[in-house]
VOPAGU-2260 file (C-alpha; in pm, 1 decimal, decimal comma):
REM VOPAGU-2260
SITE   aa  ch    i         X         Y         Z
SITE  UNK   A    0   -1492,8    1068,0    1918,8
SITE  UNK   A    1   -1440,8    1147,6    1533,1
SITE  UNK   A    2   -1567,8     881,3    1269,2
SITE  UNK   A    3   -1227,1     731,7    1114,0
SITE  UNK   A    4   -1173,0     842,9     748,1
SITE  UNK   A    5   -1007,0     810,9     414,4
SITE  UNK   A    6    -856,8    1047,5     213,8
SITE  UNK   A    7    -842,8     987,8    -125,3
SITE  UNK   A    8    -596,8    1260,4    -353,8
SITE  UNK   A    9    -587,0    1193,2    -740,9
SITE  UNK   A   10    -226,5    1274,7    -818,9
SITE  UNK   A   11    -129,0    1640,4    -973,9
SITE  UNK   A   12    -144,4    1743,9   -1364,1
SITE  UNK   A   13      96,0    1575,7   -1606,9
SITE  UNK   A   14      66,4    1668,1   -2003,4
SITE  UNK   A   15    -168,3    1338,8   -2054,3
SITE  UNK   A   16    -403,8    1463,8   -1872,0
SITE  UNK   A   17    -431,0    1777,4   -1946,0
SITE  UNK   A   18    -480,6    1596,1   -2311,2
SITE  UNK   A   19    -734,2    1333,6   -2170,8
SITE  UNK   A   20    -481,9    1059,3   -2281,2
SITE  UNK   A   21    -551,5     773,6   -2111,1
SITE  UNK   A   22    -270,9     715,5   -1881,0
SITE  UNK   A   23    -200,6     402,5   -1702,6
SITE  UNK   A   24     139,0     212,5   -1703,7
SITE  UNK   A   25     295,2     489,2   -1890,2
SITE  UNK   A   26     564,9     689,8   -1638,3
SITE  UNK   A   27     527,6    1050,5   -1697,5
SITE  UNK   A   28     600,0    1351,6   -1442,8
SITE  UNK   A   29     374,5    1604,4   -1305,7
SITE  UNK   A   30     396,6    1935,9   -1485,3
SITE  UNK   A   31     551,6    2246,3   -1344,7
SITE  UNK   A   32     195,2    2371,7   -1296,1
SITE  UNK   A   33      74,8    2048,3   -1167,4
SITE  UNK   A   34     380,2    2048,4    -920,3
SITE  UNK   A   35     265,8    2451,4    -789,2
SITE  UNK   A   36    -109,1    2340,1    -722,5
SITE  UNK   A   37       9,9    2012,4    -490,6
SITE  UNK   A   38     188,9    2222,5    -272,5
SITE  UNK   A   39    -106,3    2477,9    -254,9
SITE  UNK   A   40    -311,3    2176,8    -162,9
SITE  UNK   A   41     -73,6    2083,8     111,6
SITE  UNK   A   42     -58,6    2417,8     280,4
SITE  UNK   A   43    -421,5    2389,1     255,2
SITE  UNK   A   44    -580,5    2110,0     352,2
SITE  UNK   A   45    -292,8    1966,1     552,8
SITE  UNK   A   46    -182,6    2006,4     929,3
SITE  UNK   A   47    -339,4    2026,2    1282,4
SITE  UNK   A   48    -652,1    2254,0    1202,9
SITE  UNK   A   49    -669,7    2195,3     889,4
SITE  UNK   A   50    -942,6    1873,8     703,8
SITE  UNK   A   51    -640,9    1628,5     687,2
SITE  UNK   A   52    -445,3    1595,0    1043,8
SITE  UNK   A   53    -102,3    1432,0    1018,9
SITE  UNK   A   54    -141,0    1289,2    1402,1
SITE  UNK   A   55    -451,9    1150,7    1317,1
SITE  UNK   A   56    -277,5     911,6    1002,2
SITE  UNK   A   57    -243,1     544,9    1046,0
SITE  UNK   A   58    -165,6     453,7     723,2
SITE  UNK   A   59     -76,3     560,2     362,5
SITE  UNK   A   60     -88,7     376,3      44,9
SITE  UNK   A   61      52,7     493,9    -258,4
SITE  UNK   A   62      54,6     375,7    -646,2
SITE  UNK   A   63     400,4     270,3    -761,5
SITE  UNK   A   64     388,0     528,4   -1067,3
SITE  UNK   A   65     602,8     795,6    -973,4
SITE  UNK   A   66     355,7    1089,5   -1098,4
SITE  UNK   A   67     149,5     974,5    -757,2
SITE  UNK   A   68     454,3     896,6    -559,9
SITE  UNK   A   69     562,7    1280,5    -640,0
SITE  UNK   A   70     277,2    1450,4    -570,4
SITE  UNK   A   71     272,4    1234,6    -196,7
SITE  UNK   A   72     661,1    1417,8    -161,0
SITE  UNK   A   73     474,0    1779,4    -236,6
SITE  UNK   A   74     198,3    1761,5      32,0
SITE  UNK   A   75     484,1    1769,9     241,8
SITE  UNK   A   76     427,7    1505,0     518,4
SITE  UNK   A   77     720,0    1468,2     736,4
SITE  UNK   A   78     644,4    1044,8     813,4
SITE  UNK   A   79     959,2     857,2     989,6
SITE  UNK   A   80    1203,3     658,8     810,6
SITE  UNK   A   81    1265,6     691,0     415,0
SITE  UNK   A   82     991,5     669,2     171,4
SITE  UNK   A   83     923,1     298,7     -10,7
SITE  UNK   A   84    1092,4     477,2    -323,9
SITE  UNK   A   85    1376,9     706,8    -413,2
SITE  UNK   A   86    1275,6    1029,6    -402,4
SITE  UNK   A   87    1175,6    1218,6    -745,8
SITE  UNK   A   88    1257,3    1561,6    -659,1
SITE  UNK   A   89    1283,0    1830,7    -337,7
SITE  UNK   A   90    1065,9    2028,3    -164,6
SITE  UNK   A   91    1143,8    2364,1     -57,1
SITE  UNK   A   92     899,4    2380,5     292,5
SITE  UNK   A   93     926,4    2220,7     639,1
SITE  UNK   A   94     767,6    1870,2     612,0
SITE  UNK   A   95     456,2    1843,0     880,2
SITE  UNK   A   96     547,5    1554,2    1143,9
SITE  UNK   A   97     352,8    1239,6    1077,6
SITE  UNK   A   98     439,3     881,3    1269,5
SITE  UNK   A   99     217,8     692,6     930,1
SITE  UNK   A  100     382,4     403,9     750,9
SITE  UNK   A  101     352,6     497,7     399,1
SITE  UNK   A  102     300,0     179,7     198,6
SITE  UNK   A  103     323,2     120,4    -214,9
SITE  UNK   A  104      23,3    -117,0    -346,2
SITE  UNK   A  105     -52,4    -198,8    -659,6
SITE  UNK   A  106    -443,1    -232,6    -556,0
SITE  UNK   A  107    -417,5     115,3    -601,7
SITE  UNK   A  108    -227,1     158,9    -945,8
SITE  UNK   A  109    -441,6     302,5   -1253,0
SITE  UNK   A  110    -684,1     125,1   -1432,8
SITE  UNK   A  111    -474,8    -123,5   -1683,7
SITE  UNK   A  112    -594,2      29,4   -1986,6
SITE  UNK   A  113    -419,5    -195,8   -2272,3
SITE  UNK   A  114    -490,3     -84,9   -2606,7
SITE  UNK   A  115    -666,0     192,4   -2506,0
SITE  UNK   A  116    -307,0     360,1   -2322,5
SITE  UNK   A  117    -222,3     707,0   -2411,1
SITE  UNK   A  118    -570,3     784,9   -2671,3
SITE  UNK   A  119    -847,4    1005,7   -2574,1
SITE  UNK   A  120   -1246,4     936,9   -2531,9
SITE  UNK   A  121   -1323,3    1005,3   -2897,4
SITE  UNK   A  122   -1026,9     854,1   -3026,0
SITE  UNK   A  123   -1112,6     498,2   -2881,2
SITE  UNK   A  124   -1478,1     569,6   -2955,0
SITE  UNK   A  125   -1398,6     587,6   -3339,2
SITE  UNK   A  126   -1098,4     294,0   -3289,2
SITE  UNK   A  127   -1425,1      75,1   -3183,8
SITE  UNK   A  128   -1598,2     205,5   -3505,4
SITE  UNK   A  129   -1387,6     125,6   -3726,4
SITE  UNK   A  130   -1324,7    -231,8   -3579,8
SITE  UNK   A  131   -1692,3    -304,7   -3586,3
SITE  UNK   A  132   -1735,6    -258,1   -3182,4
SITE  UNK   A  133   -2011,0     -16,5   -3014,6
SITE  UNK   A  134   -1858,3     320,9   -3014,7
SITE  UNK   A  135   -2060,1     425,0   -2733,7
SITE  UNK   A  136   -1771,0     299,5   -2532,3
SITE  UNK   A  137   -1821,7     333,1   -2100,6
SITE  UNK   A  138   -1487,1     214,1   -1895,0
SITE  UNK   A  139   -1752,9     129,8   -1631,6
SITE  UNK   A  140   -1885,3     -77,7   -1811,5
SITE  UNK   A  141   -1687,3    -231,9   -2090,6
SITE  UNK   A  142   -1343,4    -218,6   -1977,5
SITE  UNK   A  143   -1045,5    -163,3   -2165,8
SITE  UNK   A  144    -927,5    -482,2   -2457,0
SITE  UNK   A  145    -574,6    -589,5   -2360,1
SITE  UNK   A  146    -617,0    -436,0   -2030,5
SITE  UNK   A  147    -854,2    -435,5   -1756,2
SITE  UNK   A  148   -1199,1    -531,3   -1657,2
SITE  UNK   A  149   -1467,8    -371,5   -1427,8
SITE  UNK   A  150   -1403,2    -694,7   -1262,0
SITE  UNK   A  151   -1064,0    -715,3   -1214,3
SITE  UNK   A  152   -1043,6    -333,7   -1059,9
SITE  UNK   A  153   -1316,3    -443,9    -836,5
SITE  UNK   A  154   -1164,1    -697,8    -730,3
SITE  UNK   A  155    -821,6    -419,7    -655,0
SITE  UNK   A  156   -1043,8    -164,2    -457,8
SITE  UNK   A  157   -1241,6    -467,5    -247,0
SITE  UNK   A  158    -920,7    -642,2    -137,1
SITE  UNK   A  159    -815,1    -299,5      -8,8
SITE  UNK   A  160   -1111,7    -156,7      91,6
SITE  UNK   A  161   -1127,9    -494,9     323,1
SITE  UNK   A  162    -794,9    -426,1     442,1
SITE  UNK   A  163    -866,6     -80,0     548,1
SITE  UNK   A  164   -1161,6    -180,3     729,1
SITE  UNK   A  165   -1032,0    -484,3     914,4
SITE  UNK   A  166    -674,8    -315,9     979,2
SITE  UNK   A  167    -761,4      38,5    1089,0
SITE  UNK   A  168   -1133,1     115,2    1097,2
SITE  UNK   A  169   -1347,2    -130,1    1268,3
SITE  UNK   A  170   -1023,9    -140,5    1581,3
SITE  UNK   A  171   -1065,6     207,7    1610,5
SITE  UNK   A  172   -1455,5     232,8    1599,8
SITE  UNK   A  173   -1493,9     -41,7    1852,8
SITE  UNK   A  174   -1198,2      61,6    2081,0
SITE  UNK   A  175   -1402,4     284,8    2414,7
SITE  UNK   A  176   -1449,4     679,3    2372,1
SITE  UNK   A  177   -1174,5     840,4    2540,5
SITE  UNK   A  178    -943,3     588,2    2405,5
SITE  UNK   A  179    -639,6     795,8    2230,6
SITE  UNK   A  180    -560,2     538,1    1977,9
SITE  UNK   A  181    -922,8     561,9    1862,2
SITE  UNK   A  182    -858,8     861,0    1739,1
SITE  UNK   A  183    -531,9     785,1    1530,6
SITE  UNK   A  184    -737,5     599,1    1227,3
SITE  UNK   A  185    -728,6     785,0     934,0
SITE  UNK   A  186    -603,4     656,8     581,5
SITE  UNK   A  187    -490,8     853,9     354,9
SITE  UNK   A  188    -478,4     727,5     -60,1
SITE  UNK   A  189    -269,7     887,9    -297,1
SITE  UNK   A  190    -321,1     742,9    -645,5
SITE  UNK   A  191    -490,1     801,3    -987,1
SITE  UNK   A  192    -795,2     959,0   -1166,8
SITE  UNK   A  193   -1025,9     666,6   -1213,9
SITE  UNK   A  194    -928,6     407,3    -954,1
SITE  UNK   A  195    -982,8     613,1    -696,6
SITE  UNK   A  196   -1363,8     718,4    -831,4
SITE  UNK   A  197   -1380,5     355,4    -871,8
SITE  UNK   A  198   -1231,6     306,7    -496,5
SITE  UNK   A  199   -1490,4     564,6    -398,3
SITE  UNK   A  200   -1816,9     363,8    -590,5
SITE  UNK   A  201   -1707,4     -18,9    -427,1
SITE  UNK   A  202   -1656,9     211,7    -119,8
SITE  UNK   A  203   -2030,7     238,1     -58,4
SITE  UNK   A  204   -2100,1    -115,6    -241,3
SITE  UNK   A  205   -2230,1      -1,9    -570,5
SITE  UNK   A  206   -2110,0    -180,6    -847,5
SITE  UNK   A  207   -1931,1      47,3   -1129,6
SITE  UNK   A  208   -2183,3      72,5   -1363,0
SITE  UNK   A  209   -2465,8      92,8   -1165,6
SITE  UNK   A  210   -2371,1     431,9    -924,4
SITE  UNK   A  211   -2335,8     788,7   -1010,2
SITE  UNK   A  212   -2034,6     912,7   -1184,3
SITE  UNK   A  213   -1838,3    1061,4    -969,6
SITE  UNK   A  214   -1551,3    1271,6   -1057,0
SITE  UNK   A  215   -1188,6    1401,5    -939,6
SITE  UNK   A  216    -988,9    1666,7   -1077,4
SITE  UNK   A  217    -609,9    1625,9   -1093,8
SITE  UNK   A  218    -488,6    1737,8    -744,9
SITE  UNK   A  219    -831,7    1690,6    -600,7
SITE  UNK   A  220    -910,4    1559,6    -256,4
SITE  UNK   A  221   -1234,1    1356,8    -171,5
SITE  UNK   A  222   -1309,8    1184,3     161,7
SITE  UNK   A  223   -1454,3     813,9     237,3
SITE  UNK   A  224   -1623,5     761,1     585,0
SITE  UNK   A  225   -1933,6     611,4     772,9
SITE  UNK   A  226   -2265,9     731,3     889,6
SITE  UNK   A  227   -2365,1     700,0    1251,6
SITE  UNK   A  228   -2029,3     604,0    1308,6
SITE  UNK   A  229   -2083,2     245,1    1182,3
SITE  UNK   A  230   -1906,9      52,1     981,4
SITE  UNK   A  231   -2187,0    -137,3     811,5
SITE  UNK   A  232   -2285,6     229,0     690,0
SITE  UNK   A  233   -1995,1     368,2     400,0
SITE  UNK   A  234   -2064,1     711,8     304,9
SITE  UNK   A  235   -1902,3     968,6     121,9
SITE  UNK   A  236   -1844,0    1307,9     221,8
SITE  UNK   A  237   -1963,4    1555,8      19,1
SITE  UNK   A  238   -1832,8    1887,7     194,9
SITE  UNK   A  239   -1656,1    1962,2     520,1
SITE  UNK   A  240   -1724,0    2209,9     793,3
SITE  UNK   A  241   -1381,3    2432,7     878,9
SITE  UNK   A  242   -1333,5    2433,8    1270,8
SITE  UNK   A  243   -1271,2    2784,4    1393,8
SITE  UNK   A  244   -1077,4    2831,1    1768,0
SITE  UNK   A  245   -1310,4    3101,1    1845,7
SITE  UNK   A  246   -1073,0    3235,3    2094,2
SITE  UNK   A  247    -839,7    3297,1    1821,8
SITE  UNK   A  248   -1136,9    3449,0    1608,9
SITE  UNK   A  249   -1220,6    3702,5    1865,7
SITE  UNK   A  250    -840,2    3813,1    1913,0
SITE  UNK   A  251    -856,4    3832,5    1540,5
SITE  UNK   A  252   -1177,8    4052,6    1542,2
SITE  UNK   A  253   -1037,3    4251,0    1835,9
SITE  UNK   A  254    -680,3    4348,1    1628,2
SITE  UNK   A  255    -885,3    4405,3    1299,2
SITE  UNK   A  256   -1070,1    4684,4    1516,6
SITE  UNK   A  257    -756,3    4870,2    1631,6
């Protein structure tokens, strides 16, 4: 009986952030480039033997800013019904069938940055000098003027971190082993750059300042679960084992002797 999981995908490159521009409410699109690496990820790390099984969804939550909403359309997941939005482009594979609900939250949106929207790290370090603030200037821990507080995205990732657990975790880890729907529990998150490492810190209960900095690339994956299979016991994932049919290894070793 697997340990339920969440998946949590930052969304693909966009011209901000290959810049490190801040980017938060503003709407901008994934780059060609950025576009070309999400659908390597999807043929990747997506499909029945692969770390992300579509059967195995229960849920999806996506931001409402279309860079994340496009880069959910790339990975290619074939879920029933039309998507919460109107879709921002095409994709040129077969989608992989998926019976999830995908859901748009704005729990999971990007950090409100306020006047801090669309400068780099050293540019708000020396905005702060000249108006008389500490330049040594840590989102974790000051938050952004105009914009957000530690507190207020803590309070975003707890209400859905609570959600997760009550809704689709803790069912599935008490249901018995055996049970099929036990096995159907798996969220998967696609959203932004620093809510999700913050998602990933109130995951385990460490406060943003306080853990290790963890980061995620544009188009990276990362994975939430528990030790022990226990709720009361958040972990991260650091790296997963691939799962080899190893009677399709040894037909592969037999032809690659011929």
């Amino acid at each position: 009986m697997s340990t339920p999981r969440v998946f949590i995908i930052r969304h693909g490159e966009t011209a901000w952030s290959i810049d490190g521009r801040h980017t938060g409410s503003t709407d901008i699109p994934l780059t060609a480039n950025g576009e070309k690496r999400v659908k390597v990820t999807g043929k990747a790390l997506i499909g029945d033997d692969r770390l992300i099984v579509p059967k195995k969804l229960a849920h999806i939550y996506v931001s409402p800013r279309k860079r994340a909403q496009r880069t959910f359309e790339l990975l290619n997941l074939g879920v029933k019904g039309p998507l919460p939005w109107e879709r921002h482009g095409e994709c040129d594979s077969k989608p992989v069938p998926c019976d999830a609900e995908v859901e748009v939250t704005e729990d999971i949106r990007e950090w409100d940055y306020g006047e801090y929207e669309g400068i780099t790290s050293p540019q708000i370090r020396e905005k702060r000098k000249q108006q008389g603030l500490d330049p040594n200037w840590d989102i974790w821990r000051d938050g952004c003027p105009g914009g957000e507080s530690p507190a207020d995205v803590n309070a975003r990732c707890d209400r859905l971190i609570k959600e997760i657990r009550e809704r689709f975790h803790a069912p599935a880890l008490n249901k018995p082993k055996g049970d099929p729907d036990a096995e159907r529990a798996d969220v998967l998150i696609v959203a932004h750059g620093h809510i999700l490492r913050a998602f990933a810190q109130r995951w385990t209960g460490l406060s943003l300042h306080e853990g290790p900095s963890f980061l995620l690339e544009a188009g990276g994956v990362g994975t939430l679960s528990y030790e022990h299979h226990n709720i009361n016991e958040p972990a991260i994932i650091l790296g997963s084992a691939f799962h080899v049919d190893l009677e399709d290894d040894a037909k592969l070793d037999k032809l690659e002797k011929m």
